[in-house]
Biopython code that builds the backbone (N, CA, C, O; Angstrom):
import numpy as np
from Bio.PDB.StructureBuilder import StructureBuilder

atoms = [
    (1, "UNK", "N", (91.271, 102.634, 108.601)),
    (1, "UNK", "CA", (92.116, 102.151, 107.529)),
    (1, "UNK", "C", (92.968, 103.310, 107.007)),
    (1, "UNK", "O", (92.376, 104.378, 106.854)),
    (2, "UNK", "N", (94.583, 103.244, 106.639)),
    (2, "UNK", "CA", (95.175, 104.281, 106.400)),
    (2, "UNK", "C", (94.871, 104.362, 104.754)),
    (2, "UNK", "O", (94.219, 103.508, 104.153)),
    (3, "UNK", "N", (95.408, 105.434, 104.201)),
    (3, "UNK", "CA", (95.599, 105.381, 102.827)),
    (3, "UNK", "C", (96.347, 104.233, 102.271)),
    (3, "UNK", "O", (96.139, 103.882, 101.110)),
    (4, "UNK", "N", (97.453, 103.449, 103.244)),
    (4, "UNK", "CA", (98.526, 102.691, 102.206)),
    (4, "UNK", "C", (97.667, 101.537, 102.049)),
    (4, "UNK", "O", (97.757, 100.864, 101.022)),
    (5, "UNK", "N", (96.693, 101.184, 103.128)),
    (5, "UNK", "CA", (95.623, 100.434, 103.464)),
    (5, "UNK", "C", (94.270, 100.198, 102.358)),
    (5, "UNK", "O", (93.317, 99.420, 102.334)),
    (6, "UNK", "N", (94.716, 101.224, 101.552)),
    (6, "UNK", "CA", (93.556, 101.442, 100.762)),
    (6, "UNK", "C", (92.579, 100.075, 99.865)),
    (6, "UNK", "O", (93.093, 98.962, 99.755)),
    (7, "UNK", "N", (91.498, 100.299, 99.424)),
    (7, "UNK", "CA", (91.396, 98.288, 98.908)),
    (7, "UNK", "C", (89.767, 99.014, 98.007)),
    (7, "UNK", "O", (88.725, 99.609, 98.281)),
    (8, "UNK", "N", (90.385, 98.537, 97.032)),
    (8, "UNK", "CA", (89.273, 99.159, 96.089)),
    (8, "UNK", "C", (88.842, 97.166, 95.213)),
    (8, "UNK", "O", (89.601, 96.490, 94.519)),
    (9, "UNK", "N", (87.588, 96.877, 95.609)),
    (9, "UNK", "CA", (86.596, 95.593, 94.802)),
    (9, "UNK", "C", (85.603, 95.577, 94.219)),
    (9, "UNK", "O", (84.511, 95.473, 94.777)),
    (10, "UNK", "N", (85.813, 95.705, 92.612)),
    (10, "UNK", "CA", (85.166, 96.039, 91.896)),
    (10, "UNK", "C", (84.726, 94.445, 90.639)),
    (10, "UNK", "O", (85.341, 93.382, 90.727)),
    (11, "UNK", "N", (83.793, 94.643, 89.788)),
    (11, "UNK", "CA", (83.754, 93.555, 88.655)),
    (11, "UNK", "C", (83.625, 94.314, 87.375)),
    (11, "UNK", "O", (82.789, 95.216, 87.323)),
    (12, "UNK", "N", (84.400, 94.028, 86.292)),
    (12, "UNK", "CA", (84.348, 94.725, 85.227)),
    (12, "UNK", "C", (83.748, 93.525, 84.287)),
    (12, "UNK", "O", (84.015, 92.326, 84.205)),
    (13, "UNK", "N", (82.617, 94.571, 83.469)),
    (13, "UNK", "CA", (81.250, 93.771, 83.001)),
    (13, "UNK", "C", (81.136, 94.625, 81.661)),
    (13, "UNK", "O", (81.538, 95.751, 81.369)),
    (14, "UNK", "N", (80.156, 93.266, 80.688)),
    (14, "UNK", "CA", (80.266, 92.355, 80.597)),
    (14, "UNK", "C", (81.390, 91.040, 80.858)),
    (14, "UNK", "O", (82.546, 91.064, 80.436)),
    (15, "UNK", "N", (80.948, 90.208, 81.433)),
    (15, "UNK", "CA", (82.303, 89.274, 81.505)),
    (15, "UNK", "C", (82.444, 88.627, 80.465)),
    (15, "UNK", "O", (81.759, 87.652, 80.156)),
    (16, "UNK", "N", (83.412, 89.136, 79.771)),
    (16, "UNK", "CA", (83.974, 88.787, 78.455)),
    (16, "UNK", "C", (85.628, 88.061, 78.603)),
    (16, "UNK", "O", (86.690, 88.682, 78.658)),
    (17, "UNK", "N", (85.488, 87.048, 78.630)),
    (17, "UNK", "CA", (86.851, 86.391, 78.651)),
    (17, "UNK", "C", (88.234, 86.806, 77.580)),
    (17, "UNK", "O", (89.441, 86.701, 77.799)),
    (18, "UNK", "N", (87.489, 87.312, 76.349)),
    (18, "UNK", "CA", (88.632, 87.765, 75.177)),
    (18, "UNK", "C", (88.812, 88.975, 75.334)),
    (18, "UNK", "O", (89.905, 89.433, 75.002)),
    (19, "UNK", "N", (88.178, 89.518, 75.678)),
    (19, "UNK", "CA", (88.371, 91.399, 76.616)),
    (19, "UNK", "C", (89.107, 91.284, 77.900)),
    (19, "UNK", "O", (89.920, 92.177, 78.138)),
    (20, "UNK", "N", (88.921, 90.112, 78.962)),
    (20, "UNK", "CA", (89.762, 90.472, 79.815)),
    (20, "UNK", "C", (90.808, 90.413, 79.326)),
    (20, "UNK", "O", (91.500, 91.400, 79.074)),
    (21, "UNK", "N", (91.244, 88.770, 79.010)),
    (21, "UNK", "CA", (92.740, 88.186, 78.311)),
    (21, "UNK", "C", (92.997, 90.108, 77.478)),
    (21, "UNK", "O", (93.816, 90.892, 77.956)),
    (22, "UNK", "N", (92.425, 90.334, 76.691)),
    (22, "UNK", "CA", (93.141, 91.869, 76.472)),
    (22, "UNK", "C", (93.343, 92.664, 76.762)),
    (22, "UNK", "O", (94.119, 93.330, 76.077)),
    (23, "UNK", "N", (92.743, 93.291, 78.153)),
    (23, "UNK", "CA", (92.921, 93.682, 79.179)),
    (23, "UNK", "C", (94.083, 93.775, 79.752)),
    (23, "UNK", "O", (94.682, 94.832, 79.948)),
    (24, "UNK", "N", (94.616, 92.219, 80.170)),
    (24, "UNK", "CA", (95.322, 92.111, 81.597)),
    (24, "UNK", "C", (96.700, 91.623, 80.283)),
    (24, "UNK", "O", (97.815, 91.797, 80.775)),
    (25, "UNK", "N", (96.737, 91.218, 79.178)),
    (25, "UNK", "CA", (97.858, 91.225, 78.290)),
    (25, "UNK", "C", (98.301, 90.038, 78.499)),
    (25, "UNK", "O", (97.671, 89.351, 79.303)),
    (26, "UNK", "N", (99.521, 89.454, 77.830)),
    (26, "UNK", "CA", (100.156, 87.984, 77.633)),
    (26, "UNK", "C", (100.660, 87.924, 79.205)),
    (26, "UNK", "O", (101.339, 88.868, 79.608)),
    (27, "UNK", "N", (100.422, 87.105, 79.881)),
    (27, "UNK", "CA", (100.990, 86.754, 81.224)),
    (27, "UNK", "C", (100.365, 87.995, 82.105)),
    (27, "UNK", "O", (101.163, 88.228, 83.013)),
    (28, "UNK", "N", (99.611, 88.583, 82.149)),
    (28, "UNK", "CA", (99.184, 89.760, 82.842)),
    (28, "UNK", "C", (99.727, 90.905, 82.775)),
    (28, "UNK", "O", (99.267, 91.922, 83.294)),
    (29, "UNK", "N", (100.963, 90.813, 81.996)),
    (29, "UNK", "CA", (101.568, 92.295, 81.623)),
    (29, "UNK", "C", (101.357, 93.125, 81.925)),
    (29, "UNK", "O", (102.091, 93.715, 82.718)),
    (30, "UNK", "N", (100.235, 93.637, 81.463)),
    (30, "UNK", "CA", (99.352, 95.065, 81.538)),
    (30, "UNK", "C", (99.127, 95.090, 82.721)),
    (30, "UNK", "O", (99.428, 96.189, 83.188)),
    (31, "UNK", "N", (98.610, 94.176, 83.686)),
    (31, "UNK", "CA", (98.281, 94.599, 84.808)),
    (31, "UNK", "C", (99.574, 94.464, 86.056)),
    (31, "UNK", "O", (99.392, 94.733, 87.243)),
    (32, "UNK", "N", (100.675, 94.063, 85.555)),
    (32, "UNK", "CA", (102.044, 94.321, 86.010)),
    (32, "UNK", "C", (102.746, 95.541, 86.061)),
    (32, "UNK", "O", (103.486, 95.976, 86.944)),
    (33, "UNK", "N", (102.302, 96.170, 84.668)),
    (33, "UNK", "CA", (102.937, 97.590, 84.698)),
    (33, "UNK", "C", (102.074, 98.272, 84.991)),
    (33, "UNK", "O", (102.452, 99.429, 84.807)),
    (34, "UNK", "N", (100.766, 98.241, 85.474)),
    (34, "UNK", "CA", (99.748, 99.143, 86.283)),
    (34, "UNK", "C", (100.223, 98.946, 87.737)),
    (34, "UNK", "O", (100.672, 99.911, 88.356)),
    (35, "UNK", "N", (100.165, 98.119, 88.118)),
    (35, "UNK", "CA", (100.732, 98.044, 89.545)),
    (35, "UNK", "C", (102.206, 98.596, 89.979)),
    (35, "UNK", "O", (102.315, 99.026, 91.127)),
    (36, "UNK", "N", (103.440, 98.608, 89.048)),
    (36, "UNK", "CA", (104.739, 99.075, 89.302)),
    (36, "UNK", "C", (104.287, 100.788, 89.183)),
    (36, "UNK", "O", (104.711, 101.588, 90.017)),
    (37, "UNK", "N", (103.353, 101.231, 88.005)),
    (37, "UNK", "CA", (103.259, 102.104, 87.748)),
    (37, "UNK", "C", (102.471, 103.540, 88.946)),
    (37, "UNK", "O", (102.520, 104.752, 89.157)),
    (38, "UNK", "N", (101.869, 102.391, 89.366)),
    (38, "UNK", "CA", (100.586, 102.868, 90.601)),
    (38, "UNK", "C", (101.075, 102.730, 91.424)),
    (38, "UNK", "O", (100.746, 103.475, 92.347)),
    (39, "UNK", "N", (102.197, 101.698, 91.702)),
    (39, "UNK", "CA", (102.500, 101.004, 93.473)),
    (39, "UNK", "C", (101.107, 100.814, 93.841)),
    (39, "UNK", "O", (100.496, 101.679, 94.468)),
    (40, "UNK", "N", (100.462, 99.469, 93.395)),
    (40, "UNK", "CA", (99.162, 98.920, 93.815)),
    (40, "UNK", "C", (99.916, 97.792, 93.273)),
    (40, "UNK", "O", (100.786, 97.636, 92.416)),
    (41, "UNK", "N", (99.113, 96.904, 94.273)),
    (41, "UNK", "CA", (98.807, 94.989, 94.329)),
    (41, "UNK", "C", (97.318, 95.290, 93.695)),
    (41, "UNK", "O", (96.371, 95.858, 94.239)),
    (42, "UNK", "N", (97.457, 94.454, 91.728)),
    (42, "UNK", "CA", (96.260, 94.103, 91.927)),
    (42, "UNK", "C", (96.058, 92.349, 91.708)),
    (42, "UNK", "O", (96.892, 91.576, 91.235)),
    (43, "UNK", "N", (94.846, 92.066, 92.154)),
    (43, "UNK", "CA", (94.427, 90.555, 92.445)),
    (43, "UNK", "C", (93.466, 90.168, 91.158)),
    (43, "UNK", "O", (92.863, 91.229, 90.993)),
    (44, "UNK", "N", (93.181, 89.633, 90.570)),
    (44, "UNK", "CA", (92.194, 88.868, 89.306)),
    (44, "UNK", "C", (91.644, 87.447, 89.685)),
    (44, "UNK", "O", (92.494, 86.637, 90.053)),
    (45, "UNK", "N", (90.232, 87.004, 89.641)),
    (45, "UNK", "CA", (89.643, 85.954, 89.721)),
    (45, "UNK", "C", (88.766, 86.273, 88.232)),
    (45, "UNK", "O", (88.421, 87.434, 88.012)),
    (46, "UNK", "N", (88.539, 85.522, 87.550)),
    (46, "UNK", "CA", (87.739, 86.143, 86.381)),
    (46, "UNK", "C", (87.813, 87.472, 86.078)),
    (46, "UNK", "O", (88.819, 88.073, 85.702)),
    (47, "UNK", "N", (86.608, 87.958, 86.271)),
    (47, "UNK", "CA", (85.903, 89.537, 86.094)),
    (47, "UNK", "C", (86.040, 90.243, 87.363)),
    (47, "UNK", "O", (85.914, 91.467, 87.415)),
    (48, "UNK", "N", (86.311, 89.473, 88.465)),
    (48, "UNK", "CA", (86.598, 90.411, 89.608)),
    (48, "UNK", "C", (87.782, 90.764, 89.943)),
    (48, "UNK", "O", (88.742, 90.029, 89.714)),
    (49, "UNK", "N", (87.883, 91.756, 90.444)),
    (49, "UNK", "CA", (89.489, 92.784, 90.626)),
    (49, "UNK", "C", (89.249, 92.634, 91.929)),
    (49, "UNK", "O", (88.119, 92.463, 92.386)),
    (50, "UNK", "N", (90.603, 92.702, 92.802)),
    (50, "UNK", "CA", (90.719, 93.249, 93.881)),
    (50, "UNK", "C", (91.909, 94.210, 94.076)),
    (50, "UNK", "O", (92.888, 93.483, 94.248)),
    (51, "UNK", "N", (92.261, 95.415, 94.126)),
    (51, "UNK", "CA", (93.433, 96.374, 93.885)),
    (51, "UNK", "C", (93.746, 96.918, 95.619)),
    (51, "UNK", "O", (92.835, 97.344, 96.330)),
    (52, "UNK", "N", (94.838, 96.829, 95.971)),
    (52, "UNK", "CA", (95.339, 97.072, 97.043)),
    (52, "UNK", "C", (96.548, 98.476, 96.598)),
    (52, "UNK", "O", (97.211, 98.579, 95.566)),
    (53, "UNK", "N", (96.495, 99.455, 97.843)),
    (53, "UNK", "CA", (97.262, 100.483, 97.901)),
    (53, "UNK", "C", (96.512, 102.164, 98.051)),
    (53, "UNK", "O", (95.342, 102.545, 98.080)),
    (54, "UNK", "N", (97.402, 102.640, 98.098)),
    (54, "UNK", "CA", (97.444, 104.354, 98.293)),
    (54, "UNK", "C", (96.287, 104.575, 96.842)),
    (54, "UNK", "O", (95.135, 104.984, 96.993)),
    (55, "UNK", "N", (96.968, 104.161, 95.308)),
    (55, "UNK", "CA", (96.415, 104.640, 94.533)),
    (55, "UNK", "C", (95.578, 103.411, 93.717)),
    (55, "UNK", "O", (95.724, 103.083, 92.540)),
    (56, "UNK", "N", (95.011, 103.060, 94.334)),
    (56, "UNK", "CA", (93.965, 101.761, 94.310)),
    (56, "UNK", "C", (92.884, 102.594, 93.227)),
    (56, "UNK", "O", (92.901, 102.342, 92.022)),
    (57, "UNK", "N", (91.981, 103.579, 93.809)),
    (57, "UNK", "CA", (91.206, 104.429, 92.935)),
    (57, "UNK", "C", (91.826, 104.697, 91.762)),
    (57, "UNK", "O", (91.126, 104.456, 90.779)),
    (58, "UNK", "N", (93.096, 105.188, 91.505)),
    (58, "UNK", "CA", (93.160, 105.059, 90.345)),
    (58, "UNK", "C", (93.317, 104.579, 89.498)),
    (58, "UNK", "O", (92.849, 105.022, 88.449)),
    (59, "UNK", "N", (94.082, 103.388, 89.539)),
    (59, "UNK", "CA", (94.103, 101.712, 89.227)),
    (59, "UNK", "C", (92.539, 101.387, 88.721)),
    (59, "UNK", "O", (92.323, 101.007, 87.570)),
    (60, "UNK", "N", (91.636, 101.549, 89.555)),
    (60, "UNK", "CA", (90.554, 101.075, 89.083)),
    (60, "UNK", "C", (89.795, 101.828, 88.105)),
    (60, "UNK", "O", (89.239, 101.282, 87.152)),
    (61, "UNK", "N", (89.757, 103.343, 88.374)),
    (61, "UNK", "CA", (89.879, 104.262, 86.955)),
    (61, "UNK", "C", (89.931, 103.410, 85.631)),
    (61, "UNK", "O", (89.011, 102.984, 84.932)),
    (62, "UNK", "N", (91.961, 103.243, 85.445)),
    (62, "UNK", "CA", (92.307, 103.023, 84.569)),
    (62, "UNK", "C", (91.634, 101.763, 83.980)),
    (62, "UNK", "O", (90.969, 101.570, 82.962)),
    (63, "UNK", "N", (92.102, 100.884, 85.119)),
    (63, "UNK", "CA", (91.277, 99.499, 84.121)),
    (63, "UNK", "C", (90.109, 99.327, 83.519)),
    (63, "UNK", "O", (89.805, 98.688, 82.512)),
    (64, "UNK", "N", (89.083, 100.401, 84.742)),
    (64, "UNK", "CA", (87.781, 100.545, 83.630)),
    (64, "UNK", "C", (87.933, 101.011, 82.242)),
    (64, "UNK", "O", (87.580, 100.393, 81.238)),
    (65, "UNK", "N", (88.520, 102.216, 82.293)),
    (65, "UNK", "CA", (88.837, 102.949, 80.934)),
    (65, "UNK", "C", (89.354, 101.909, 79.948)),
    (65, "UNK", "O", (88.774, 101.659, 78.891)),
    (66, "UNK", "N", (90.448, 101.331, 80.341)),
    (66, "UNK", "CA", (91.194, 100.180, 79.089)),
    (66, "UNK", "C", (90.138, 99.116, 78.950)),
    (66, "UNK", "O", (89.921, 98.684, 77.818)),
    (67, "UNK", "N", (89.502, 98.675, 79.906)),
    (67, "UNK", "CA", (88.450, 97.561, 79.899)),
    (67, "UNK", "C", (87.457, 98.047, 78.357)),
    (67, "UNK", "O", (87.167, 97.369, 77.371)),
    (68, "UNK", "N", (87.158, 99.390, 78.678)),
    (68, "UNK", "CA", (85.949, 99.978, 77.511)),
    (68, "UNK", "C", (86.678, 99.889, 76.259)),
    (68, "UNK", "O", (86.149, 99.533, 75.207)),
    (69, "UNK", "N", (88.312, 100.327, 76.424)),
    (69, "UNK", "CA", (88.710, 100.376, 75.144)),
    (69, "UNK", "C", (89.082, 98.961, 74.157)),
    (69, "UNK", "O", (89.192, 98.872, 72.934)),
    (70, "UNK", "N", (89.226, 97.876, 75.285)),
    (70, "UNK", "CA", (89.693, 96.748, 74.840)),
    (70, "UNK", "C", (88.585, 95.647, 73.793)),
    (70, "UNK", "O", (88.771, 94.594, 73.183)),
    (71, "UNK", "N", (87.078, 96.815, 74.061)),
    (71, "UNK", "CA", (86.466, 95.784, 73.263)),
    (71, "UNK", "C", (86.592, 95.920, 71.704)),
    (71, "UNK", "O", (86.274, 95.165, 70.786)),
    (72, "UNK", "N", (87.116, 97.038, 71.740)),
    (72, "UNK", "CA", (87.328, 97.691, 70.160)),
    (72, "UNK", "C", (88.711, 97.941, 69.565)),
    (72, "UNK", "O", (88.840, 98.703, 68.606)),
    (73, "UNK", "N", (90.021, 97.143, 70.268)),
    (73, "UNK", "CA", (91.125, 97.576, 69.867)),
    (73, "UNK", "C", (92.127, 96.594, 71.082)),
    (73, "UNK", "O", (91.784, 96.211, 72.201)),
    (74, "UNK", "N", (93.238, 96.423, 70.473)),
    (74, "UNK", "CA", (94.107, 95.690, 71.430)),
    (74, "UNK", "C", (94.948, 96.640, 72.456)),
    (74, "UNK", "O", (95.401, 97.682, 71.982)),
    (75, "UNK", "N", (95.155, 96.387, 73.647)),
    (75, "UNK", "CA", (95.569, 97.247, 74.719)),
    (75, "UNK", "C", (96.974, 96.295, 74.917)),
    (75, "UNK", "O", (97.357, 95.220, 75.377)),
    (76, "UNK", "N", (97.553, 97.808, 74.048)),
    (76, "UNK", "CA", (99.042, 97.070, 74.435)),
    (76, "UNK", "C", (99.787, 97.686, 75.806)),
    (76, "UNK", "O", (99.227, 98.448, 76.595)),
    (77, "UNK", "N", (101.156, 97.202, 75.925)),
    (77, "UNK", "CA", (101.823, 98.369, 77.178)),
    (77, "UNK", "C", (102.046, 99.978, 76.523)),
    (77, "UNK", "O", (102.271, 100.940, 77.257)),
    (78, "UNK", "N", (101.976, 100.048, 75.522)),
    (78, "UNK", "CA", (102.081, 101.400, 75.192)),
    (78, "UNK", "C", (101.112, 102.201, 75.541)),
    (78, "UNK", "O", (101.118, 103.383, 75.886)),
    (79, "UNK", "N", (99.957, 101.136, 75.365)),
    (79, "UNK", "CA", (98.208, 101.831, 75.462)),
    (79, "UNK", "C", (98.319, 102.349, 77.206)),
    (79, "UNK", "O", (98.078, 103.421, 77.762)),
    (80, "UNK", "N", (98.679, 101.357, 77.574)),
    (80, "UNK", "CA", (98.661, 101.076, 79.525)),
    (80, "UNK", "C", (99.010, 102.338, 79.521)),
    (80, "UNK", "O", (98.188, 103.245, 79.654)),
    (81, "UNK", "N", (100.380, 102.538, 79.353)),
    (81, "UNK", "CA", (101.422, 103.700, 79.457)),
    (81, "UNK", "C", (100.415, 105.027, 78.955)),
    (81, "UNK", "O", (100.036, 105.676, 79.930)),
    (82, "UNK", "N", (100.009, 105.451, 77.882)),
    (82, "UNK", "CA", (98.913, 106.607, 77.396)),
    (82, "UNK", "C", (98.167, 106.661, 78.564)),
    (82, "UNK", "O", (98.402, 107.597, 79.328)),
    (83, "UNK", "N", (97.047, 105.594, 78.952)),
    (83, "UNK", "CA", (96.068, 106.017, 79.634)),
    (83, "UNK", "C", (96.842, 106.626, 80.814)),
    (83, "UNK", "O", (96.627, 107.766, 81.225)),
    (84, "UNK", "N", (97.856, 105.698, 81.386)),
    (84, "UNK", "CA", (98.489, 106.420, 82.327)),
    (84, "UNK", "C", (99.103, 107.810, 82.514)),
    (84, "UNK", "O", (99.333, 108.474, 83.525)),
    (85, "UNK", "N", (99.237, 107.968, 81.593)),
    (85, "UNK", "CA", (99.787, 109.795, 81.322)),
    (85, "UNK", "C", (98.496, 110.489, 80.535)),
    (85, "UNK", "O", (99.100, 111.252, 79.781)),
    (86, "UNK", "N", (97.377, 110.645, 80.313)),
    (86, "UNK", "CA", (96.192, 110.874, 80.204)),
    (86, "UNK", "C", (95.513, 110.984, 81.580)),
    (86, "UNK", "O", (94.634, 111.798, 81.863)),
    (87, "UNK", "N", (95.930, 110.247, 82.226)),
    (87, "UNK", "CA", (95.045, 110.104, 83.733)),
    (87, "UNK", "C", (95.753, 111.318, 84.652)),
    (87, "UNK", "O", (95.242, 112.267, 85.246)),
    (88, "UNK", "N", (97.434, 110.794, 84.487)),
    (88, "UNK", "CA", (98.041, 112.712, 85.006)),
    (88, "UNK", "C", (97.698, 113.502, 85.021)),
    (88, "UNK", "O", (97.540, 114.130, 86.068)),
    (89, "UNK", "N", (97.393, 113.918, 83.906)),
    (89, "UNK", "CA", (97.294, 115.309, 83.190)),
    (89, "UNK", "C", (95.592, 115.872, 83.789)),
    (89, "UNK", "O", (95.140, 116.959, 83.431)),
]
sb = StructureBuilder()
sb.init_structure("model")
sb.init_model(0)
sb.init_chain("A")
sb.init_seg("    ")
for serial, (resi, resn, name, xyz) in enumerate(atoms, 1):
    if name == "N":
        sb.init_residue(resn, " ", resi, " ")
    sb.init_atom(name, np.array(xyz, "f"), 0.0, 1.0, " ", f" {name:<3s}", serial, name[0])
structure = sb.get_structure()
């Protein structure tokens, strides 16, 4: 499998339906500008992810991280955007 090949399947837990919905944002938002941001395809069935690409690992990083933060605070695109330049650095 090459790197562009990459395929990271994970479940982010507890499955909390008002944490994902905050998570993934109004229409999936959040997980729209993770993917433009990453160049990753990611996939959602409930609680399970499936993230396609080069930077798949880090995609899945992030969402864990926002996943933890979302139970205590709303994850906006600004938030997306932070973790994402937090994860740079």
């Amino acid at each position: 499998m090459s790197v562009a090949d990459a395929s990271r399947e994970f479940a982010l837990s507890p499955a909390d339906n008002a944490r994902l919905a905050n998570l993934c944002g109004p229409l999936d938002e959040n997980l729209r500008l993770l993917e433009a941001r990453l160049d990753v395809q990611i996939r959602r069935r409930g609680d399970s992810f499936q993230v396609l690409g080069a930077r798949a690992d880090n995609a899945e990083e992030t969402l864990r991280e926002l996943f933890a933060l979302a139970e205590r605070e709303e994850v906006t695109p600004e938030r997306v955007h932070l973790a994402l330049r937090e994860q740079e650095s």
